[in-house]
N, C-alpha and C positions, 0 to 999 in steps of 0.2 A: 611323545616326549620331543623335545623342541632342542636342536643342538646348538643352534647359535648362541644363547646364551651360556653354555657351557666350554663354547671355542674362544668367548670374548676373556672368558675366566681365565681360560688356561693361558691364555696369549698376552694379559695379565701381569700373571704368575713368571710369567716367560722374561717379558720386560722386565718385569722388576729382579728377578736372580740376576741379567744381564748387567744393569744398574747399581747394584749394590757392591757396595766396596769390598775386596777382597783380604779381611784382614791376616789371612793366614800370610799370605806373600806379600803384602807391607809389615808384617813382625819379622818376617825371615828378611827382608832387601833394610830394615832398620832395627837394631837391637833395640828393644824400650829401654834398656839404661842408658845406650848410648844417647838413645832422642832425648832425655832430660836433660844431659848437663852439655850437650855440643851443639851446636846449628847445623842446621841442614847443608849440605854443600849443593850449590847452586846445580842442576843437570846439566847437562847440553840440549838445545833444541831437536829434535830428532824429526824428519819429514817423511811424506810415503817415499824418499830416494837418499833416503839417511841423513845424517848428519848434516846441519843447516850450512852453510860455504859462507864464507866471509862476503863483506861485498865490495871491500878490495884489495887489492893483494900488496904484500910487503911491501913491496916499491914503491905503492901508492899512498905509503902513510904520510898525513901530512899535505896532500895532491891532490885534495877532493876539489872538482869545478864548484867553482862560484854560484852557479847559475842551474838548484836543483828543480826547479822551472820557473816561467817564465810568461804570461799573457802580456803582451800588448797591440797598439792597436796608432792608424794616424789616420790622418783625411785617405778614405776610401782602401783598407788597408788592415792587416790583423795578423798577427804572429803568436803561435804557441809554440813552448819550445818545453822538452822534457828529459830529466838526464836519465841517459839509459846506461850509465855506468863507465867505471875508466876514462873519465872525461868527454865522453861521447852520449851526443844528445840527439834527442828525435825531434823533426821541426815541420811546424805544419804552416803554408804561408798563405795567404789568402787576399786577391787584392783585385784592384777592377771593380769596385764597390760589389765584390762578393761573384763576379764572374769567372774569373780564372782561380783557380785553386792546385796548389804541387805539395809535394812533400821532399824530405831531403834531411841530410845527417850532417851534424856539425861538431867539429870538436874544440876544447881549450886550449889551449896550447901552451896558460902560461900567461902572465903580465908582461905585453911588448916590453923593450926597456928601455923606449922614446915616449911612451903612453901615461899619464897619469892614475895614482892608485885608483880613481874613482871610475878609471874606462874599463870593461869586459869585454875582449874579444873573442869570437868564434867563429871560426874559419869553417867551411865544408862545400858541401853540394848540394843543390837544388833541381830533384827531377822532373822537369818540366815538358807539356807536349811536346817542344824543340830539344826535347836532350837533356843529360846532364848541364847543370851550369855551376862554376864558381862560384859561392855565397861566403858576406862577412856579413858577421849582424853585429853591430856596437851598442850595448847599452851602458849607460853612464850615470852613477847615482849621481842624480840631480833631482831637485824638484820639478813636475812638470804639471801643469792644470790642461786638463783636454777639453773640447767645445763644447760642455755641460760644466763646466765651472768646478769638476770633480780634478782634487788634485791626486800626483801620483808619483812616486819616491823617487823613479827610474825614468830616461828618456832614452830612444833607440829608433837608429836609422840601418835598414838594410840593404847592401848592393848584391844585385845579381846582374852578373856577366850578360849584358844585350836587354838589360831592361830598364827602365831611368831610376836612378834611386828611391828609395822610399826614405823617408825624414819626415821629423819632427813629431815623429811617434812618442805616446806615454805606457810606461808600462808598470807592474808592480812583478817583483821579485820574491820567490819564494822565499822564506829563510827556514835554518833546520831547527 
């Protein structure tokens, strides 16, 4: 007599009691009279570390960055930028037509109040072989066409502390 197809059964059997709804403890967690005439009340999200966290906190209502990411790119030149929360974003820069490459963290700060609505600032750092370096990255909704005749909603120039600017970047901005 041959077991395997008698392990496949029973493992089967196993999945499927696993999978099957448990109706005694959804009649007890919902009266059936109640489920007819009320709606469901929404759960909470629950995770394997409990209950799901906001993603941002009181203070911050209202304070959400601009910029919840961000590609773009100019003559020999390429920025990705990603918000990691609380106004603080991850930035990845890449330039020297793809030879030098840093990372580094930038934050919002907020609409200068010399600055026009249409400019995005983000201040932070740039870690580069040479160190930390000061970085502002400016993107400005504008239209902008890059050297493939593709256009693109956003333009943005980025200075780092001891390197020449980058300008005339296009870029597309995420929206929520």
């Amino acid at each position: 007599m041959r077991l395997t197809p008698l392990a496949a059964i029973a493992s089967l059997a196993l999945l499927a009691a696993c999978t099957a709804p448990d109706k005694a403890r959804d009649a007890a967690a919902t009266p059936a009279a109640d489920s007819a005439t009320a709606p469901a009340a929404p759960q909470p999200a629950v995770g394997p570390d409990g209950p799901a966290a906001a993603k941002i906190g009181a203070d911050q209502v209202g304070k959400v960055s601009p910029v919840p990411a961000f590609k773009g790119f100019g003559e020999h030149w390429s920025i990705d930028i990603q918000a990691t929360g609380e106004m603080n974003h991850k930035v990845d820069l890449t330039w020297g037509s793809g030879s030098e490459k840093a990372s580094g963290t930038a934050r919002y700060n907020g609409q200068p109040a010399d600055a026009p609505n249409t400019l995005i600032v983000l201040s932070g750092e740039l870690q580069t072989q040479a160190g930390a370096r000061p970085m502002t990255i400016e993107i400005s909704k504008k239209e902008c066409i890059d050297d493939g005749d593709n256009k693109h909603m956003h333009s943005v120039d980025v200075s780092v502390e001891g390197m020449d600017k980058l300008t005339g970047g296009c870029g597309d901005l995420a929206v929520y």
